[in-house]
C-alpha angles and dihedrals in degrees: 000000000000084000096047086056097039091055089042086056092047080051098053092046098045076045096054092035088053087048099045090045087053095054096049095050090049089040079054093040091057098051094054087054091049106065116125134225146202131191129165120191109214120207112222148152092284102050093036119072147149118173125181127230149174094230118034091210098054102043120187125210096216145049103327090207123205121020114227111236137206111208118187121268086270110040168215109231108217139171098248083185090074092057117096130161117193144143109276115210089289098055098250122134119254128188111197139186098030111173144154138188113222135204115164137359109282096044120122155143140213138196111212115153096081108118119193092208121185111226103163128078102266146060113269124202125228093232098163151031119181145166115195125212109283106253112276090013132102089225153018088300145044127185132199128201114228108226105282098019120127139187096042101139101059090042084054082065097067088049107112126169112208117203117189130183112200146156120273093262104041094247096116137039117211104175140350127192123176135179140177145184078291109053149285129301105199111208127214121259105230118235090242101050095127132155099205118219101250132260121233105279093004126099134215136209154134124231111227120196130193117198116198106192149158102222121240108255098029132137106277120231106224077232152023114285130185120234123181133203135243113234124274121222122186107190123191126190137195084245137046126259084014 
């Protein structure tokens, strides 16, 4: 009898010690489960990145120098030289020195081979579209008589420079914006003008394209007369409306 009880006792303890070891290791198990973490990613200049380029396939990191332009079968002449399109110290593309000489209503040119390409790890929102006063000029344009010529100022009137934000395809428009002699029409930034951050082995990028034009219908100069352009600037953010 003394033995049976004495076995029963030796049971219950190997039975207590099995439970309370089991607690302990799952009280140890827990903890080790229940570390907590924090992590913030930052967005900087070295994660964030859009670079411009004349290929989209073949994106610099640098100045891309002059932009390539199509004039109309007749015409303007330009000094495509003084074109440049580059990142300012913002970041933001900037196309400078754009200039045409006119003759007569229909001519135009356009710059089209100006890519917006993100290169960086996250999304980045179109947020504005600008074109600064001409230098030495109150607005958008700025027109010059050549020696000789008359009637600039109201042919001035019919000088409109078109900016367009779209995707690379064409497809999509994700902003305009357009200004003359007369003033600046803003357009509107579409809520899906994204430049998505891109996929491995993928690009991403929005065309942006820049019309120099005199207008059909407009007053007509006796002559050919130089205008020149104020700057256009595209900015992206990390975050919308930014």
């Amino acid at each position: 009898m003394e033995k049976e009880r004495n076995t029963k006792l030796i049971s219950i303890f190997s039975m207590v010690l099995a439970v309370l070891c089991l607690s302990i290791g799952f009280a140890a198990f827990s903890r080790t489960l229940n570390i907590e973490s924090s992590a913030t990613v930052e967005v900087s200049d070295e994660n964030f990145d859009i670079d411009l380029s004349k290929d989209p396939d073949d994106v610099v990191t640098e100045d891309i120098g002059e932009a390539t332009p199509s004039p109309s079968p007749d015409g303007p002449t330009y000094n495509k030289e003084e074109v440049t399109v580059n990142n300012d110290e913002d970041g933001n593309a900037v196309i400078k020195g754009l200039n045409a000489t006119f003759t007569k209503p229909g001519q135009s040119v356009t710059y089209s081979n100006i890519y917006a390409v993100n290169t960086g790890a996250f999304d980045a929102y179109l947020t504005g579209l600008e074109i600064a006063n001409a230098a030495g000029g109150e607005n958008a344009v700025l027109c010059t008589a050549r020696e000789g010529t008359n009637y600039v100022t109201d042919a001035c009137k019919g000088i409109k420079i078109t900016v367009e934000v779209k995707d690379e395809l064409e497809t999509s428009t994700y902003s305009t914006l357009t200004a003359t002699v007369e003033g600046k029409q803003n357009g509107v930034i579409g809520a899906d003008a994204t430049l998505a951050a891109p996929k491995q082995g993928e690009k991403s990028a929005h065309k942006v394209i820049v019309k120099l034009e005199y207008l059909e219908g407009s007053a007509i100069a006796d002559g050919p007369f130089d205008v020149v352009f104020g700057n256009v600037t595209v900015s992206y953010s990390s975050q919308k409306g930014n």
